[in-house]
Backbone as CSV, one residue per row, in Angstrom:
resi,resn,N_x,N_y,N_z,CA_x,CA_y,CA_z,C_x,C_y,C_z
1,UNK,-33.197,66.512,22.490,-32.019,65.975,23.164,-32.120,64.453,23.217
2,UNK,-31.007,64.002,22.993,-31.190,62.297,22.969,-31.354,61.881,24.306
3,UNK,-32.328,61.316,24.731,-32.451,60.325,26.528,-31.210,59.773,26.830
4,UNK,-30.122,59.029,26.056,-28.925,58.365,26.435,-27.905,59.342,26.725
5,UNK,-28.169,60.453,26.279,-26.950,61.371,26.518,-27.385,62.172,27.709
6,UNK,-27.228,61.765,28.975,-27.242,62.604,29.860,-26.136,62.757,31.086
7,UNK,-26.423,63.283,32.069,-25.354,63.627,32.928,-24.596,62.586,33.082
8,UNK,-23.031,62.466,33.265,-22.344,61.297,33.116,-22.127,61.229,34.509
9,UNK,-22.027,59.656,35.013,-22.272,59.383,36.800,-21.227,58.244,37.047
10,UNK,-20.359,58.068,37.899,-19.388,57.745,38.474,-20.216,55.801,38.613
11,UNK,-19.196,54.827,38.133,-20.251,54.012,38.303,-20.189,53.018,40.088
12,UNK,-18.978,53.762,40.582,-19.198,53.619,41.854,-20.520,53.550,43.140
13,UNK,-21.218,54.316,42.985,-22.475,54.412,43.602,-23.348,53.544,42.884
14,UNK,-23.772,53.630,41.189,-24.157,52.808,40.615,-23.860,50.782,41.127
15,UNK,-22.412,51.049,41.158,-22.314,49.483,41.582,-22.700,49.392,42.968
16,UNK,-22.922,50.387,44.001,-23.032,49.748,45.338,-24.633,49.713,45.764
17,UNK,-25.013,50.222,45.021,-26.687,50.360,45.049,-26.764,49.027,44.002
18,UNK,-26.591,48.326,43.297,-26.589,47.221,42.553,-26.353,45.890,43.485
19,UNK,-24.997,46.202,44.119,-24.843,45.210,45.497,-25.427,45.152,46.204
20,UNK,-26.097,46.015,46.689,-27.244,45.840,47.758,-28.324,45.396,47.338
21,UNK,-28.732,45.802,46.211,-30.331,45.363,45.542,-29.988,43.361,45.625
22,UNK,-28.611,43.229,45.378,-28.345,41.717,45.128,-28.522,41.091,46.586
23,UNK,-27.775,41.731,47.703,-28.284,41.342,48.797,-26.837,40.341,49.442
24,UNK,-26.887,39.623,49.623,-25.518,38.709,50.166,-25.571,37.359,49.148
25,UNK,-25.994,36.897,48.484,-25.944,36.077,47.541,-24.591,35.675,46.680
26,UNK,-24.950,34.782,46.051,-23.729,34.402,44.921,-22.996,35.383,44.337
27,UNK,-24.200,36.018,43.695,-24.141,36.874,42.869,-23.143,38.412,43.025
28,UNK,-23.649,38.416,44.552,-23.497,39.325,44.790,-21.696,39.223,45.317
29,UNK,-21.491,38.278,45.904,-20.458,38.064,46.337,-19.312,38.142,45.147
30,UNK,-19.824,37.594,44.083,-18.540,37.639,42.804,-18.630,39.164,42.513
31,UNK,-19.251,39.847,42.279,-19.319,41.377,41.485,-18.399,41.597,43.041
32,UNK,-18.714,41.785,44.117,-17.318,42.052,45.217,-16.255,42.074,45.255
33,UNK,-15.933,40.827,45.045,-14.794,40.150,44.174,-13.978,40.948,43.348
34,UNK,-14.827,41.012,41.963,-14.294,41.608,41.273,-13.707,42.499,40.985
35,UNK,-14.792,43.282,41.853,-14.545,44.916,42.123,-13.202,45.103,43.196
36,UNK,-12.981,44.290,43.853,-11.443,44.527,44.683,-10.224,43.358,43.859
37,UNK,-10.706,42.329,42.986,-9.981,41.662,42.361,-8.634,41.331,42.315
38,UNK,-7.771,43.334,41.606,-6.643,43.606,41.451,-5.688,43.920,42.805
39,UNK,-6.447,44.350,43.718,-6.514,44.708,45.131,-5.970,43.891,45.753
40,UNK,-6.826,42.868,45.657,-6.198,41.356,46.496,-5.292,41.012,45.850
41,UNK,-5.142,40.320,44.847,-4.289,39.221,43.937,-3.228,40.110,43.230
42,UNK,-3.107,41.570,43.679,-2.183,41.707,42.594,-2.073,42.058,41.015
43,UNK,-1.429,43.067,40.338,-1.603,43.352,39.084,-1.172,42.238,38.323
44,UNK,-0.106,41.349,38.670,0.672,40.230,37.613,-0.763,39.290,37.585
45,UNK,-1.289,38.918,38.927,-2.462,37.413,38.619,-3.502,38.517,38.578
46,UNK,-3.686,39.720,38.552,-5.188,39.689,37.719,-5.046,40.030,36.051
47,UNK,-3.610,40.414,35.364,-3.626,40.311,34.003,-3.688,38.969,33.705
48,UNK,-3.581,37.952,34.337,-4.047,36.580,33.981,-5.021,35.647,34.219
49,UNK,-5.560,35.812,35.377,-6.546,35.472,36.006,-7.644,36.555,36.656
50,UNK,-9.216,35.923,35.905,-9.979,37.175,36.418,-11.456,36.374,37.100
51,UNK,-12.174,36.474,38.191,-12.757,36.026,38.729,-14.427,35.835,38.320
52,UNK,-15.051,34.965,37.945,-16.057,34.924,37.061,-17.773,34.540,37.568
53,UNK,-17.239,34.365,39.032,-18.432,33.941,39.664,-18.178,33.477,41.205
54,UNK,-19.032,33.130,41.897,-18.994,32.422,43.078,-20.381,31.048,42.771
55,UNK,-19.923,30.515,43.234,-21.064,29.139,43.397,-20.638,28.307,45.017
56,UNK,-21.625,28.630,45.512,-21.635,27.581,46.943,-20.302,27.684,47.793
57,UNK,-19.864,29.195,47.999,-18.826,29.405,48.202,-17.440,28.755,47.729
58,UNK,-17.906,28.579,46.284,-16.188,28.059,45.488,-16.323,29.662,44.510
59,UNK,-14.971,30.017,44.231,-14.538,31.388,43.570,-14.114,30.529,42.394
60,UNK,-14.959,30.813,41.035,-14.612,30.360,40.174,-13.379,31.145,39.175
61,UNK,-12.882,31.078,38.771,-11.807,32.403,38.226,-11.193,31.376,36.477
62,UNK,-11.223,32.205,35.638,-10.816,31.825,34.680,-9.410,32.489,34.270
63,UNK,-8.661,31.343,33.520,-7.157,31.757,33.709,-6.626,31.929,32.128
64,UNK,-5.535,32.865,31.530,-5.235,32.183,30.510,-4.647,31.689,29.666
65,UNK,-3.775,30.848,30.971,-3.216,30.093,30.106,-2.982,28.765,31.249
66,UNK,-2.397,27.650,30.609,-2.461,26.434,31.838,-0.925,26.843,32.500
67,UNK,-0.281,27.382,31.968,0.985,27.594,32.891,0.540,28.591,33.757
68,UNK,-0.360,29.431,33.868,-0.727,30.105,34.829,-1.553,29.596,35.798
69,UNK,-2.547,28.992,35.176,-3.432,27.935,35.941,-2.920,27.046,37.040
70,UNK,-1.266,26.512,36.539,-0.557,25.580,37.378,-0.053,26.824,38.811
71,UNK,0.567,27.485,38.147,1.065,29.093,38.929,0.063,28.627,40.409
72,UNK,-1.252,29.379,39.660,-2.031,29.668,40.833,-2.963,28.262,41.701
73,UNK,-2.459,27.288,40.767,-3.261,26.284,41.530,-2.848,26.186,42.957
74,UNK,-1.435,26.371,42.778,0.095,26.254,44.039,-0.188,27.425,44.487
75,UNK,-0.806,28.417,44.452,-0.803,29.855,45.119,-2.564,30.063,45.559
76,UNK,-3.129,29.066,45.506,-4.686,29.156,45.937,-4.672,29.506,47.757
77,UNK,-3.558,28.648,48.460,-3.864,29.300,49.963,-3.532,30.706,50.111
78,UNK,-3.050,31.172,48.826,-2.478,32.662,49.454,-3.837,33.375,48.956
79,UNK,-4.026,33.354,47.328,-5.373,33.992,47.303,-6.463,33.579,48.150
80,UNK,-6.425,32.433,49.011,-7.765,32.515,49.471,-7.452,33.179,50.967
81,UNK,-6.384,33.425,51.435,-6.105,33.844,52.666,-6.097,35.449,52.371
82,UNK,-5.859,36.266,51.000,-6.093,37.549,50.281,-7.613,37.923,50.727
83,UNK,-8.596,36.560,50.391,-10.111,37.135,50.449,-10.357,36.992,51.576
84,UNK,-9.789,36.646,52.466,-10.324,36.197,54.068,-10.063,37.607,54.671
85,UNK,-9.075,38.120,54.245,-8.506,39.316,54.568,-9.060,40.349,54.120
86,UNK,-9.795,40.100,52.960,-10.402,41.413,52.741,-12.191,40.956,52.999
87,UNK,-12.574,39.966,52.944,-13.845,39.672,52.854,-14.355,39.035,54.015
88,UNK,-13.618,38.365,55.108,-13.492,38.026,56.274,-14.502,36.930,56.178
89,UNK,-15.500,36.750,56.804,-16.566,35.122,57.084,-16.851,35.169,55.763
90,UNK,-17.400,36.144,54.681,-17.881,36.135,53.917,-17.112,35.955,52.590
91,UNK,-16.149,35.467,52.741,-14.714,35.178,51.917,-14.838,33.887,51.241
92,UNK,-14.859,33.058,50.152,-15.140,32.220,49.192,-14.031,31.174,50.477
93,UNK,-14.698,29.820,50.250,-13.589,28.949,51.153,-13.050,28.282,49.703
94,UNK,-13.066,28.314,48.866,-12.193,27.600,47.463,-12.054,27.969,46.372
95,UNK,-11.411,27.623,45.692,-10.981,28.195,44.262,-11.110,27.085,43.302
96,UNK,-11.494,27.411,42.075,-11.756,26.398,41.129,-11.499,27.604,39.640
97,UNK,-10.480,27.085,39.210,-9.883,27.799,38.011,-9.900,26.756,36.533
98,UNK,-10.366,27.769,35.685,-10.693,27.045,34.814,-9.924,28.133,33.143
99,UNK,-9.760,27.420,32.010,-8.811,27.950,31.223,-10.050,29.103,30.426
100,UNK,-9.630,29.769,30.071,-10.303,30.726,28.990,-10.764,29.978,28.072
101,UNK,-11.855,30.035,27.367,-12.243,29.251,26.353,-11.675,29.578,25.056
102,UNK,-11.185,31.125,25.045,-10.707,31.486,23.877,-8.924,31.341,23.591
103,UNK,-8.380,30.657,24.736,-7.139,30.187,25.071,-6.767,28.655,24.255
């Protein structure tokens, strides 16, 4: 039997046992993020904008295109008032959006 082919597992538990191993960190805070992403912001800004990290509590998010970029530069108090709401103290205090490289 091949080792890779085994019981197939929901990667839900997988990711929350991953979050915890990360602990409250950067790191950990963007995979959060991510994972509620569409949740917060909406299906229209997460087919355009998708969140790529946290650093020193700034939410880095890559966009793609600059007319969207402009969009959400003007819509940053709402997404960041989205993560306050869902992430409460532990909620990114800024946004820093940057273009797709492949854009």
């Amino acid at each position: 039997m091949n080792p890779r082919r085994g019981k197939l597992e929901s990667l839900g538990p997988l990711l929350e046992q991953v979050l915890g191993d990360l602990g409250d960190g950067d790191s950990a805070r963007g995979l959060r993020i991510a994972q509620r992403w569409e949740e917060i912001v909406g299906s229209e800004i997460a087919r355009h904008c998708r969140p790529t990290g946290v650093r020193g509590g700034v939410l880095e998010a890559e966009v793609d295109s600059s007319v969207w970029s402009q969009e959400l530069s003007l819509r940053t108090p709402e997404i960041l008032r989205g993560l306050r709401q869902a992430f409460g103290d532990d909620a990114p205090t800024d946004l820093w959006l940057h273009l797709d490289s492949g854009s």
